[in-house]
N, C-alpha and C positions, 0 to 999 in steps of 0.2 A: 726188492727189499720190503720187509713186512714191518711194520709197526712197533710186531714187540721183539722184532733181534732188535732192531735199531734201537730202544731203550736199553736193554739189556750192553748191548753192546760198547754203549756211552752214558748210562747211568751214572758208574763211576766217577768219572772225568768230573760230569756234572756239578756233582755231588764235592767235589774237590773242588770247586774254582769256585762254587758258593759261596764253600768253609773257608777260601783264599779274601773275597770280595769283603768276608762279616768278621776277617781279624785283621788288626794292623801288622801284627808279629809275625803272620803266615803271607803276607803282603809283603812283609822286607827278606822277608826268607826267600819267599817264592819269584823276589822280581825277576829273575832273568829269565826264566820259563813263562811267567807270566804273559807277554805278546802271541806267541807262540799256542798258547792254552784259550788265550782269546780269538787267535784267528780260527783256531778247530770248531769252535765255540758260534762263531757264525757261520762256518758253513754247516753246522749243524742243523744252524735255523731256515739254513736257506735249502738244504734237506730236506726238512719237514716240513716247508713251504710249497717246494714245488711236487710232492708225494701226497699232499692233500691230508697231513696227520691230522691226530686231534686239536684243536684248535686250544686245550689249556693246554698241552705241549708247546704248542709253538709261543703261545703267550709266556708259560715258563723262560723258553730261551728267547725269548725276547726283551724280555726283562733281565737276564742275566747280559747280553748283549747291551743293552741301555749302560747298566750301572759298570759293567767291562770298559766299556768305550770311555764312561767319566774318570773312572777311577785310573786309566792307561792314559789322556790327554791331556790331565789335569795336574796330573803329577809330572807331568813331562813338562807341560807350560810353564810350571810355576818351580821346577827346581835349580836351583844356584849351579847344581855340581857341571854342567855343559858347559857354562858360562866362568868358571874357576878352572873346567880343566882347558878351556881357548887361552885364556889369560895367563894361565901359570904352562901351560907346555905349548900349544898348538901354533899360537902368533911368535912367541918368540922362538922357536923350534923353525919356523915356516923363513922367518928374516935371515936366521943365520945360515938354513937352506941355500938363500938365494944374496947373500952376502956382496958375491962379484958383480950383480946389477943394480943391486940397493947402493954400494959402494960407490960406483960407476955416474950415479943419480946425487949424489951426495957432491959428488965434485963438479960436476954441471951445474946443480944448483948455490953452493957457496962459493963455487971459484965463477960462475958470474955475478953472482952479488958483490962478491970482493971488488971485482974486477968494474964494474960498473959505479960502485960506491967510489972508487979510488980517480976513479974520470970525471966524477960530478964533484970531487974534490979540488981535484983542477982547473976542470973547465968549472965552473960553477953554473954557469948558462945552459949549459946539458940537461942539467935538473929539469928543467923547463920543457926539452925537448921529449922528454921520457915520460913526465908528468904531467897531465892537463894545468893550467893555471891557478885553476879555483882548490886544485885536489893538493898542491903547493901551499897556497895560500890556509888551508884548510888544515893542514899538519902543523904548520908555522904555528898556527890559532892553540892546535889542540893541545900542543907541548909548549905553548907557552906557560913558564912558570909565573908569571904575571897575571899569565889569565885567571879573572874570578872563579869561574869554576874547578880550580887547585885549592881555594880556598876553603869549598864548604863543598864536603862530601856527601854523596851519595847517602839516600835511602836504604833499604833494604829490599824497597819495591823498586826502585830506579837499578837497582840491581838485579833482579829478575826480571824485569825489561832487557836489560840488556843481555843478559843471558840469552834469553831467544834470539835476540838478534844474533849475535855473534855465532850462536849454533845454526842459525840460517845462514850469515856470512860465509863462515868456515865451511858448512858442507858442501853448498854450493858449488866454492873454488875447488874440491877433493872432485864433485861429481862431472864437474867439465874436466878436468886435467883425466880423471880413470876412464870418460866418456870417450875422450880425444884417442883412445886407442884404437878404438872402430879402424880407424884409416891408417891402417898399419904403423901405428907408433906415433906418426907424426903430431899428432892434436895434442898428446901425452907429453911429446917433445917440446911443443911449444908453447903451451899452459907451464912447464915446469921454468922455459927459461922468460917465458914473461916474468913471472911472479918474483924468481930471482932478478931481474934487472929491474923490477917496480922496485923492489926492497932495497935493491943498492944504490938507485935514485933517492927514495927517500931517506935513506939512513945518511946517503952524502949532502945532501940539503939539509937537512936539521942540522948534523955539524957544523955547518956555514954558518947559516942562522943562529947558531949557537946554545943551544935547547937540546944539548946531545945528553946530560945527568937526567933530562926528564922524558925525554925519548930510549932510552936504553932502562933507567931502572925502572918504563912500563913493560917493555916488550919482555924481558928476560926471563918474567916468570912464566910466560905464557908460550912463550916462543922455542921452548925445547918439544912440546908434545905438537903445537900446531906446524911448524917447520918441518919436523917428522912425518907429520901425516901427510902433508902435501907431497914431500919426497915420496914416500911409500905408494901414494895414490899413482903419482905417476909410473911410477914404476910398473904397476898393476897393470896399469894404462899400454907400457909400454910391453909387458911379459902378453898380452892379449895382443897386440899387433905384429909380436914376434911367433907366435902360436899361428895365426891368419896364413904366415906364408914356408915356416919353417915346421913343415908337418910331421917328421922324423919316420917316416915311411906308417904314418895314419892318413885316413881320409882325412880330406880339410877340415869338415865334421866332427870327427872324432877329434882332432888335435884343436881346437876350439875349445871342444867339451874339456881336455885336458887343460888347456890354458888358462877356464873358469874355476877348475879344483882348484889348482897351482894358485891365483889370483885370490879368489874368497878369502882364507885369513886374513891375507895383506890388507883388502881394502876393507873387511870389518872391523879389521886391530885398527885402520887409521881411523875409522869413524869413533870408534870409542877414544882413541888418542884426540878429535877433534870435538869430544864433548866433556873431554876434560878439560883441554884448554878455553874452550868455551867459558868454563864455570873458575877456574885462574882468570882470565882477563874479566870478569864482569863483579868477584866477588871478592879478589885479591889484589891485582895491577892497578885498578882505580886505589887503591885504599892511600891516596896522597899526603893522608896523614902520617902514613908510618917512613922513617926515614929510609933514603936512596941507600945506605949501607945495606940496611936489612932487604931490603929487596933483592938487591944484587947478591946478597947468601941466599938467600932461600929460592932466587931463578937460577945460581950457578949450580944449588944440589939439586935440582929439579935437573939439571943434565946430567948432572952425574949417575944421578939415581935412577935415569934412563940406559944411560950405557950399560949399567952395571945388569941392570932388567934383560937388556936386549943380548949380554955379554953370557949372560951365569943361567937367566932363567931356562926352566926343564932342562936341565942337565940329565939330571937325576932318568934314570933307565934307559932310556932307547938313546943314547949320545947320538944326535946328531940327527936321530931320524927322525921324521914325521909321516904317519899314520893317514893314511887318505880317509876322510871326515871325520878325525881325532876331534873330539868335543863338540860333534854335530851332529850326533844323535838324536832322532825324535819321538 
């Protein structure tokens, strides 16, 4: 290959992806072509690299490559629409996919909360056995409405404190229960019904104790997105340890690989469902001044407005289906 077909040959292109890089209006025109126009584009350069061209040729396309590369990465980092179309079609598209194990997770974990709650109702002594002493004594403390700290609310920096924590608490518990899947399910399994029988320990202890209007109108507003996500997670948890042994005539390998497609929305939808609740319980739950009425409306439509999300969202075109890496484009 000589020198000047090779310009000749690709001058054009050139000369087009220039005029693409120096308009915004030929840049939204041209985006789908765009990657495509960039990948010719360096092996062009990598062409006339290894052919020994003129050396402002190659500086040409190397600069065109430079400002290619910013102008393709940059825009892809920093745009909203991957992240609106996960949220609006891809997560809840991906739940109602898998509805019969989400479903499945849902009544493990509230039917032993229920179920646990309704024992330490009883037995009251239970509590104790489910719950370390101090972590009892510590719940008693924190929904006491007596306690001074009900009286004089939070900061706005004591609230961004707490923020982090609670998004280091919450992920933490999502990253053991999805982690627990490794070992075919079972870690997944049992991270979900801990957390359920911790919950229904302490939700039947504070009732005793009597602290149950200031123990319910905190968790309520928070406890529809963080609840979900732990479900979710395990589940994730649990569709990865289901993949591990039920290969549907894939290599182990490959049905893995398929079980982290499958998984991904779920456990990204609950990480974002777990830094929402996150920023409810640090920035609204505490707000002790607003009355237990209002709380209890605004955590009961915080469920509703969940069902209704996970019920109705992405409807609209592909009923029912979900697109392998729909909104994870890079």
């Amino acid at each position: 290959m000589t020198e000047h077909n090779f310009v000749v040959r690709r001058d054009r292109s050139w000369r087009e992806f220039a005029e693409t890089l120096a308009s915004p209006r030929l840049m939204r025109e041209r985006a789908d072509r765009f990657p495509g126009v960039f990948r010719e584009i360096c092996q062009d350069l990598n062409t006339a690299r290894v052919h020994g061209f003129d050396p402002a040729l190659i500086e040409r396309l190397n600069r065109m490559v430079l400002e290619g590369r910013q102008r393709l990465y940059d825009h892809r980092n920093f745009s909203p629409r991957p992240l609106l179309i996960f949220l609006t079609r891809t997560f809840p598209r991906t739940v109602r996919a898998h509805w019969r194990g989400i479903g499945a997770s849902c009544l493990i974990f509230y039917g032993l909360a229920l179920f646990f709650a309704l024992v330490c109702l009883r037995f009251p002594e239970t509590a104790y056995r489910i719950l370390p002493e101090f972590q009892a004594e510590s719940l008693e403390e924190m929904y006491d409405p007596e306690n001074p700290h009900f009286l004089v609310p939070r900061d706005l920096s004591g609230d961004a404190d707490m923020f982090g924590f609670y998004i280091y608490n919450n992920v933490s518990i999502a990253f053991r229960t999805f982690a627990g899947g490794i070992v075919g399910g079972l870690g997944s399994l049992f991270f979900l019904a801990y957390n359920a029988m911790s919950l229904g320990a302490a939700a039947g202890h504070i009732i005793n104790v009597g602290f149950k209007e200031t123990f319910f109108s905190f968790i309520i507003g928070h406890g529809s997105f963080e609840l979900t996500a732990i479900i979710l997670s395990a589940y994730a948890g649990l569709l990865m340890g289901y993949r591990l042994f039920v290969c549907s005539g894939l290599s182990r390998g490959a049905s893995i690989r398929r079980g982290g497609r499958e998984a991904l929305p779920i456990i990204t939808g609950a990480a974002l469902l777990l830094v929402i609740a996150a920023a409810v319980e640090a920035f609204w739950s505490s707000q002790v001044l607003v009355g237990p009425g209002i709380r209890f409306a605004v955590g009961g439509l915080g469920w509703v407005l969940l069902g209704l999300y996970f019920a109705f969202a992405g409807r609209a075109g592909k009923r029912g289906k979900v697109a392998d890496g729909e909104g994870w484009s890079c």
